[in-house]
C-alpha positions in Angstrom: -18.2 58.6 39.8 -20.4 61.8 40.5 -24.2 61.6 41.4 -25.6 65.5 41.5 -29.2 65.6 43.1 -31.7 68.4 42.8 -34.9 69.9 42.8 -35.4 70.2 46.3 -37.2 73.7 47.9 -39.5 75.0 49.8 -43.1 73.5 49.3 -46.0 73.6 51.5 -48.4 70.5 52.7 -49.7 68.8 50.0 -47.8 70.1 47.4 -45.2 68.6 45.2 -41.6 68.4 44.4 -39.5 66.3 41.8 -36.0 65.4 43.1 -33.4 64.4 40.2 -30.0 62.5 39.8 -28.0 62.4 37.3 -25.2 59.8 37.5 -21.4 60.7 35.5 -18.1 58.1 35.4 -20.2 54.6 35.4 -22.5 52.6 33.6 -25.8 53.2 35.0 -28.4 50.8 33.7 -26.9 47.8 35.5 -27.4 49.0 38.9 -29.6 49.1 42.0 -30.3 52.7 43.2 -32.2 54.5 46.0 -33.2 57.5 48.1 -32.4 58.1 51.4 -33.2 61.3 53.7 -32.2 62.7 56.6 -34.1 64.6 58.6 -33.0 67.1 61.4 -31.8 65.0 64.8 -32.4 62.3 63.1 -30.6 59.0 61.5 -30.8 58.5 57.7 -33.7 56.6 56.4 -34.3 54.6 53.4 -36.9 56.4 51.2 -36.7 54.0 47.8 -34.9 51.5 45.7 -35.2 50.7 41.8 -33.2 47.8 40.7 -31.9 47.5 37.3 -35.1 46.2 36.2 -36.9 48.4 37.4 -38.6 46.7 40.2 -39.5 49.5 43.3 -39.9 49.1 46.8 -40.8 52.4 49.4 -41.2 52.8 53.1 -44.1 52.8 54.5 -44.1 56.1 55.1 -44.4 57.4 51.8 -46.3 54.7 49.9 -48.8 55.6 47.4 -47.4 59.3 47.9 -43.9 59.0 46.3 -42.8 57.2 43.2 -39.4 56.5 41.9 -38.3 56.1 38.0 -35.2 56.1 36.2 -34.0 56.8 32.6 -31.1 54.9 31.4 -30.7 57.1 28.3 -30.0 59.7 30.5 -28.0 58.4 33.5 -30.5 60.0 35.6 -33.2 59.1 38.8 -36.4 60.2 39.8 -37.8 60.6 43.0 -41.6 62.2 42.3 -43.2 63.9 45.5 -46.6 64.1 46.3 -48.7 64.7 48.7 -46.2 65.8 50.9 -46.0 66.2 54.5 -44.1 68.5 56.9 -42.6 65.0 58.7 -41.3 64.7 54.6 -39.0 67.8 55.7 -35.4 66.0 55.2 -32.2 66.2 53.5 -32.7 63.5 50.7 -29.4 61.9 49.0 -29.6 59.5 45.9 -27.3 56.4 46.1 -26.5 54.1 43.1 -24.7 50.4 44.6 -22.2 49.0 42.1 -21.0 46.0 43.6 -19.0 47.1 46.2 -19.2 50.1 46.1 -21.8 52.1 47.1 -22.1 55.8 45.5 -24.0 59.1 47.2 -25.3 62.4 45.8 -24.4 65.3 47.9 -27.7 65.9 48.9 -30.6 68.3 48.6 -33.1 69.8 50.7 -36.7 69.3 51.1 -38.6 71.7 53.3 -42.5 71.1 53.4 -43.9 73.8 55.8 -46.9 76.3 55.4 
């Protein structure tokens, strides 16, 4: 199982990014997924989850600001940026959890600074 993330950069406050992750070696449409980030000193933090449904749930932190999707057809996740803050500045990782196992993308970074 490979997850590759991407779309991270350099963006400055306010803008917006898209993050992507495609998912290879597993059935994707039957699973939970999520974000996470990690930001400098810092422990990693959930950012979103979409369960096979669909259903979403964010931190607080970035509700109304980011929204997650995913596309079944194309083994891929969303993670749409907006709004964005320089306290947003993070590594950000995508996860899919296949009962038990839990699966991570190697990461990409997001650096919001002006």
């Amino acid at each position: 199982v490979q997850l590759q993330a991407s779309g991270g950069g350099l963006v400055q406050p306010g803008g917006s990014l898209r993050l992507s992750c495609a998912a290879s070696g597993i059935s994707f449409s039957f699973n939970r997924m999520g974000w996470y980030r990690q930001a400098p000193g810092k422990q990693r933090e959930l950012v979103a989850t979409i369960s096979s449904g669909g259903t979403t749930t964010y931190a607080d932190s970035v509700k109304g600001r980011f929204s997650f999707s995913r596309d079944n057809t194309k083994n891929t996740m969303y993670l749409q940026m907006n709004s964005l803050k320089p306290e947003d500045t993070a590594v950000y990782y995508c996860n899919l959890f296949s009962a038990p196992y839990s699966y991570w993308g190697q990461g990409t970074l997001v650096t919001v600074s002006s």
